[in-house]
C-alpha positions in Angstrom: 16.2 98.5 2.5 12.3 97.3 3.5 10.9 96.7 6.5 10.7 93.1 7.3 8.0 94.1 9.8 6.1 96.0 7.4 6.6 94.0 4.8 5.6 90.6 7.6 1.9 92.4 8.0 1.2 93.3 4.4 2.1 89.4 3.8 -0.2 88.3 6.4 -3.0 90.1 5.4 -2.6 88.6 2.0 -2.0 85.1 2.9 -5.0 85.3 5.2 -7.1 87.2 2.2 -6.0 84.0 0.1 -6.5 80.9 2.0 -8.8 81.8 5.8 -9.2 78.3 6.2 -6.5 76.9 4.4 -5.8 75.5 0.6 -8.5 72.8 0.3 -6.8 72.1 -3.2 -3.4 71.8 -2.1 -3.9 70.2 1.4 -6.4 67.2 -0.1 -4.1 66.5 -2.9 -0.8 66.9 -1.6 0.9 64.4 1.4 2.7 66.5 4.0 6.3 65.7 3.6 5.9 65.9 0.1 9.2 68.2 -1.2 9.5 70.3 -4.8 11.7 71.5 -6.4 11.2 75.1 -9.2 11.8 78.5 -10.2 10.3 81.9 -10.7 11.8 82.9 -14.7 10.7 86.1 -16.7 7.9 85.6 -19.3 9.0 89.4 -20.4 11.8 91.9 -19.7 11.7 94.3 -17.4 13.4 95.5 -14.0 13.5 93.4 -10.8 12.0 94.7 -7.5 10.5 93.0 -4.4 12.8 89.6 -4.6 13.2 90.1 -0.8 9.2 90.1 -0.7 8.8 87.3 -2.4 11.5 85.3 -0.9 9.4 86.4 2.6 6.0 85.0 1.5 7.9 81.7 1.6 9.7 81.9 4.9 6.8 82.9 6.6 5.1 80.0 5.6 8.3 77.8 6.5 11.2 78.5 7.7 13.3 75.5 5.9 12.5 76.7 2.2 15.3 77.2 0.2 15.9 79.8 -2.0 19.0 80.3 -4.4 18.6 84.2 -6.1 20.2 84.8 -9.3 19.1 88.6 -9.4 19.1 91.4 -6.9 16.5 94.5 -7.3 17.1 97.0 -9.8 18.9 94.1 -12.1 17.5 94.2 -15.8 16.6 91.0 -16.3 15.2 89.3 -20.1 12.5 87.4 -21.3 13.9 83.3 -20.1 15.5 84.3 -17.6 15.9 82.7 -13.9 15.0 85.1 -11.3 15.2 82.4 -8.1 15.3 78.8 -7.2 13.4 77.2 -4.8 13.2 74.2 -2.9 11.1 72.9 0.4 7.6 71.5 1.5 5.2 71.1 -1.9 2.3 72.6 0.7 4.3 75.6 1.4 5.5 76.6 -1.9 1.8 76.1 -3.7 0.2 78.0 -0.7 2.3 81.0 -1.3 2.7 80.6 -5.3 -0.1 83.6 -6.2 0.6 86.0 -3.1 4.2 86.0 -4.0 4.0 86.3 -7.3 0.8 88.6 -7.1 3.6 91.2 -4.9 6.4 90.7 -6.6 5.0 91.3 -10.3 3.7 94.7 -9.4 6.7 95.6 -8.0 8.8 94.6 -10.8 5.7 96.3 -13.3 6.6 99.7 -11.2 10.6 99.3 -11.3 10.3 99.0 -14.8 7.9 101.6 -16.0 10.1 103.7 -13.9 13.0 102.8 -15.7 11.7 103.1 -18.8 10.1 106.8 -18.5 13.7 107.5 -17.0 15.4 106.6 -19.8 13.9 109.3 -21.9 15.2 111.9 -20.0 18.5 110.5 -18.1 20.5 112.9 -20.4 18.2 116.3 -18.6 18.3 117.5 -15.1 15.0 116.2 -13.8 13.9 113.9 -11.4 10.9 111.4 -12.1 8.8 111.2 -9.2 6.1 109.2 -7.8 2.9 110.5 -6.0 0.1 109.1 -3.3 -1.6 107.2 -6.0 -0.9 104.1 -4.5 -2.8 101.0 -4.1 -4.3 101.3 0.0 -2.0 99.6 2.1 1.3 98.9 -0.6 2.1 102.3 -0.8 5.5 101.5 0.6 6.1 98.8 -1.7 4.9 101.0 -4.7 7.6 103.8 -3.7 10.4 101.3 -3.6 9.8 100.0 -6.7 10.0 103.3 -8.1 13.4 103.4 -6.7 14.6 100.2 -8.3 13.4 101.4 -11.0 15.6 104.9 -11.0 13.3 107.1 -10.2 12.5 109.4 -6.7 10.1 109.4 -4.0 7.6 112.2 -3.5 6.3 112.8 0.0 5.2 109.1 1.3 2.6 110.7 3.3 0.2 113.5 4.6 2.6 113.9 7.4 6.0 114.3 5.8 5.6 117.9 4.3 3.1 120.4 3.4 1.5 120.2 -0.1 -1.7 123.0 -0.6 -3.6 122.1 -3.5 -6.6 123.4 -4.8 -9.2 122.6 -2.2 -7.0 123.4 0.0 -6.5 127.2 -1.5 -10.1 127.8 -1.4 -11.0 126.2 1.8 -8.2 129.4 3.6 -9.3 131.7 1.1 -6.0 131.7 -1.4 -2.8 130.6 -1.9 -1.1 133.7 0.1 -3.3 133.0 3.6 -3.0 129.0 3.0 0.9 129.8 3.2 0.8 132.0 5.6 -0.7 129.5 8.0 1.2 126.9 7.1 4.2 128.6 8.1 2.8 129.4 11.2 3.0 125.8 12.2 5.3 123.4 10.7 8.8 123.3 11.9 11.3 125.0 10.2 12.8 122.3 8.2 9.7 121.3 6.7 9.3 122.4 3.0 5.6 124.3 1.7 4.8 123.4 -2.0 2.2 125.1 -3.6 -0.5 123.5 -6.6 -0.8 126.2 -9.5 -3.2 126.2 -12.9 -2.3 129.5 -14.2 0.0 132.0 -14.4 -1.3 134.2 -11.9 -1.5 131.6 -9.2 2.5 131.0 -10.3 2.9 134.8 -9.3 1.2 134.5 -5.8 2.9 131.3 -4.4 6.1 132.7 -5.3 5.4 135.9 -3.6 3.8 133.5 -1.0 8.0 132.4 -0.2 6.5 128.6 -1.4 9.4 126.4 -1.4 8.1 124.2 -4.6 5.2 125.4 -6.8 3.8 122.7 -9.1 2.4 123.5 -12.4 -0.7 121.3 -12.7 -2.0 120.2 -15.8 0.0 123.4 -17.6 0.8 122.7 -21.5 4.2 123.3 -22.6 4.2 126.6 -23.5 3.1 127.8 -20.2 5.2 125.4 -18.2 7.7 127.2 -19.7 6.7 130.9 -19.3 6.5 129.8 -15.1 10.0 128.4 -14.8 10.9 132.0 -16.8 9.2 133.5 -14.0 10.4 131.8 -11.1 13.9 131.8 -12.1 15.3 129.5 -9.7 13.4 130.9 -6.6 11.1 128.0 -5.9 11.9 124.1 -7.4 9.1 123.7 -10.0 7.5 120.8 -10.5 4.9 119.2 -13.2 2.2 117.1 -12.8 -0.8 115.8 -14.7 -1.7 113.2 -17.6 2.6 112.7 -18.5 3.1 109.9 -20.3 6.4 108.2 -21.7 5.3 110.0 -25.2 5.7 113.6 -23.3 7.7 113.2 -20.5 11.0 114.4 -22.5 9.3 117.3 -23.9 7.9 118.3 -20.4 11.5 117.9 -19.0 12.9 120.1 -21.9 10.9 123.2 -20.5 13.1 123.7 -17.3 11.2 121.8 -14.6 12.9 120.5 -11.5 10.8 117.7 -11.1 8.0 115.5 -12.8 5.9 113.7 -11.2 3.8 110.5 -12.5 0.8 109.4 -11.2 0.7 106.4 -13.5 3.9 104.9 -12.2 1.8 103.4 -9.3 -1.6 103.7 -9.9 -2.2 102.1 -13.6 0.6 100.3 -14.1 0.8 97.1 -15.3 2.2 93.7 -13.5 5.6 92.2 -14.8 4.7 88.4 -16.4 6.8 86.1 -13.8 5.6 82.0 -13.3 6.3 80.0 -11.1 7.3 76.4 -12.3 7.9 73.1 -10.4 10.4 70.4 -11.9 
């Protein structure tokens, strides 16, 4: 389920991005009371996420649009196909055309790269995750896309759990002090995941007591000499440059969990239109 107060603001701020004094196009050619009728339909398949958003771009620009949906998010849908009706004030529906669509496209793009890096490994126990590469301010429509599309959230935040990566490492002087005081502090249900480049720094956030060590950037072979060496002590979890090509390979090795930057921060936008009869 989303927010509809979150998801109210992030529309706001895009409708008043679009048009801070209005649609001179739309408000000098179109009368008032004019009424339309049209659709949103695929150009291209993929997965469905964000109808709710795009049905709330509409509302909030009035209240008396109607909207018939013929999917739901995390529906496959195919090239043709109808994805919603609409029908209200001409005015409204124009004014909100491109921030709806500009919303809902990414969020379908997301579900359905998601979906499709899924499928590679849905036969292997591993999770594809997202990260914080999101774009400033949608981060928490990015991370429900993901999940329409099948795959997991990582940690939405700074706040939710502790992640020490390498800056962090050498700004408290190693792995095992960064730990340490980490565990000083956070409450006892909070988990302490530790970034690792080598073998040796594999050794130390294990004898650290890390709850999840990631293997950055490791190649295959040393992905899976660490999930030897951990042996179910710590979930593992790889990261860096995985791609749809590699993603089974990197799954084959043992890892708990694989996370994808590209899912949010590269991805490309679903082709949807909007047409008027």
């Amino acid at each position: 389920m989303l927010s509809t107060t979150l998801i109210d603001k992030i529309i706001e701020n895009a409708l008043m991005e679009d048009m801070p004094y209005g649609d001179i196009t739309t408000d000098n050619l179109i009368p008032e009371d004019s009424v339309s009728e049209g659709y949103i339909v695929a150009k291209e398949p993929g997965v469905i996420a964000g109808i709710e958003v795009a049905e709330r771009v509409f509302h909030l620009l009035d209240k008396s649009i109607q909207l018939k949906l013929h999917v739901k998010d995390g529906d496959y849908v195919n090239k043709g196909d109808i994805i919603l009706e609409i029908k209200g004030n001409t005015r409204a529906i124009l004014k909100g055309e491109r921030t709806a669509l500009n919303l809902f496209q990414r969020m379908c793009g997301i579900a359905t790269l998601t979906y499709r890096i899924k499928e590679q490994v849905r036969d292997l126990p591993v999770r594809i995750v997202d990260t914080r590469k999101t774009v400033p301010g949608l981060r928490y429509l990015d991370k429900y896309s993901v999940r329409c599309g099948g795959g997991h959230n990582h940690r939405l935040g700074l706040s939710d759990a502790v992640l020490i990566k390498d800056n962090h490492i050498n700004a408290s002087g190693g792995i095992k002090k960064a730990v340490e005081k980490a565990r000083e502090s956070i409450p006892h249900t909070m988990t302490i995941e530790v970034e690792t480049t080598t073998m040796e720094e594999v050794q130390e956030a294990l004898d650290a007591g890390a709850d999840i060590i990631m293997l950055d950037n490791m190649n295959l072979e040393q992905m899976k000499q660490a999930v030897e060496l951990i042996n179910k002590r710590a979930l593992v979890e790889a990261s860096g440059n995985i791609t749809m090509e590699t993603v089974r390979n990197v799954a084959l090795t043992g890892v708990d969990i694989i996370s994808i930057g590209a899912l949010t921060h590269s991805v490309k936008a679903m082709d949807l239109s909007l047409k008027l009869k």
